[in-house]
C-alpha positions, 0 to 999 in steps of 0.5 A: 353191804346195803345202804342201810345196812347188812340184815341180822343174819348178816351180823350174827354170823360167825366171822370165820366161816367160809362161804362153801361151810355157811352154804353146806349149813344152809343147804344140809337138811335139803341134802339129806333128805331131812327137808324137800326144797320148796320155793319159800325155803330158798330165803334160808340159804339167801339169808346165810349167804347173802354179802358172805365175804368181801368183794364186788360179787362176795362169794356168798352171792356167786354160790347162790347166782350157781344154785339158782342156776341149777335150780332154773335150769332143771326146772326146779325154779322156774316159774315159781317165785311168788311176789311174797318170796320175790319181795323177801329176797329183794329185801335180803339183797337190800340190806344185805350186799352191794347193789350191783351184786344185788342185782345179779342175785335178782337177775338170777332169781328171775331166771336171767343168768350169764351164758356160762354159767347156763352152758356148765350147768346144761352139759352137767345134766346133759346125758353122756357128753364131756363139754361140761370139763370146757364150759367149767374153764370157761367159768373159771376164768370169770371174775377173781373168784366169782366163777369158782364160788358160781361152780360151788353153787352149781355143785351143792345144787347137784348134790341137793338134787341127787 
């Protein structure tokens, strides 16, 4: 939770809802084809996600640092981020989660990601290799949850860009 605060989105959402359940919501009309992803449409699933669940990294912010990965990685991001979309995440992330995973979410949105998580995603979309079952372990073993809730993120991502 921010200084001031969690967003609108943040306090309307419906209490039971899991962080993988608020991401397939978030993500659904991407999924199916309903929607191309645009850079600007990507303020839809921050605003879901952002601050989802407790914790010093709540899973809502790992499944996007995960999505933003895979859409860095593939190219899909890179490069793309304006200052208009730049500065409505940064708000999102003020008012919505704790500094410290806000800055991770930052950090992601600019491209800078943690080596695992860039390793999994890399061997994902690599043609024929197996590393990727390695570099998953690895991430698992990453923080309570945090790299369980990034592989998340990285699998919606894939199923977003099949």
């Amino acid at each position: 939770m921010g200084e001031t605060g969690p967003c609108l989105e943040c306090r309307v959402r419906p209490r039971g809802l899991s962080a993988t359940n608020a991401a397939y919501t978030a993500l659904a009309p991407w999924c199916a084809g309903h929607q191309a992803f645009a850079v600007p449409t990507l303020l839809t699933p921050v605003k879901a996600l952002v601050g989802l669940r407790e914790g010093l990294t709540p899973s809502g912010d790992d499944f996007l640092v995960g999505l933003l990965a895979v859409l860095h990685v593939t190219g899909l991001l890179s490069g793309h981020v304006g200052a208009p979309v730049h500065a409505q995440f940064c708000q999102c992330l003020r008012l919505g989660t704790a500094q410290l995973s806000g800055e991770f979410l930052r950090c992601a949105l600019e491209g800078h990601l943690a080596e695992p998580l860039v390793l999994l995603v890399r061997a994902l979309w690599a043609p024929a290799t197996d590393a990727w079952s390695a570099h998953a372990t690895t991430l698992a073993t990453v923080g309570h949850s945090s790299g369980v809730d990034a592989m998340v993120g990285i699998a919606l991502g894939g199923r977003l860009l099949a």
